[in-house]
N, C-alpha and C positions, 0 to 999 in steps of 0.2 A: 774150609774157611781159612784164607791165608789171613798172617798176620806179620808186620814189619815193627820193628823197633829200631831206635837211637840210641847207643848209648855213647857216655861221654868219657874220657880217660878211665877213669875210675871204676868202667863199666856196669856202672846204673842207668837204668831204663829211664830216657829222659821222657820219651814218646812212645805211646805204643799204638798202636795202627788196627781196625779188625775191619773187615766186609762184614756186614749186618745186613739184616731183611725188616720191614715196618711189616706190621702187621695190620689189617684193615678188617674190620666188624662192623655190622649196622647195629646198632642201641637200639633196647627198647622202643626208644621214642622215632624211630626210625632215622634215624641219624648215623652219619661214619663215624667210625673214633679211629685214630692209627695211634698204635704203639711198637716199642721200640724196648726190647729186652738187651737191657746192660751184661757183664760180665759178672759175676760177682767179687773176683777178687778186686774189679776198678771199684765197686759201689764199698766195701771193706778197707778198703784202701784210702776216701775217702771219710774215711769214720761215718757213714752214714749205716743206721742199721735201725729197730724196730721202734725205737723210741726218740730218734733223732735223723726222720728220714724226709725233714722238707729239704727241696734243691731251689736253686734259681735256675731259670731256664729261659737263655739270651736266646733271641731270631735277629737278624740282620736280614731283609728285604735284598739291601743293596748287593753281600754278598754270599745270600743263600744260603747262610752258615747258620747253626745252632751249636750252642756250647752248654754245658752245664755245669754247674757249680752248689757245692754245699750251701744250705743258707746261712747266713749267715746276721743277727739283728744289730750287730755292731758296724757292721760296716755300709757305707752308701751305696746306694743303687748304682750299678754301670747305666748308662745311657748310649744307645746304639745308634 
């Protein structure tokens, strides 16, 4: 699994980059589900962990992109 990084002067990892696989299951109800297993050190990195693991999770149509983000109740909704 190759992985790329950025870093900046200071050589902190500004970006990091991984080739991942979705996983695809039919449910119960006979339905797809796909997921998608994070890194753990991004999801720790993140401060996200067993008692504070809601994310937001943006889709853009227009450019195909998914992002994710901690949640967060303080701040407003993006709008894509």
């Amino acid at each position: 699994m190759g992985a790329s990084t950025r870093k900046t002067p200071k050589q902190k990892i500004e970006r990091e980059a991984r080739k991942l696989k979705i996983s695809f299951r039919v449910n119960g109800s006979g339905s797809t589900d796909a997921r998608i297993t994070l890194p753990i050190s991004w999801v720790r990195d993140m401060k996200i962990n067993g008692e504070e693991r809601e994310v937001e999770v943006l889709y853009s149509p227009r450019t195909k992109k998914i992002s994710i983000k901690k949640w967060s109740e303080e701040e407003p909704k993006e709008k894509e």
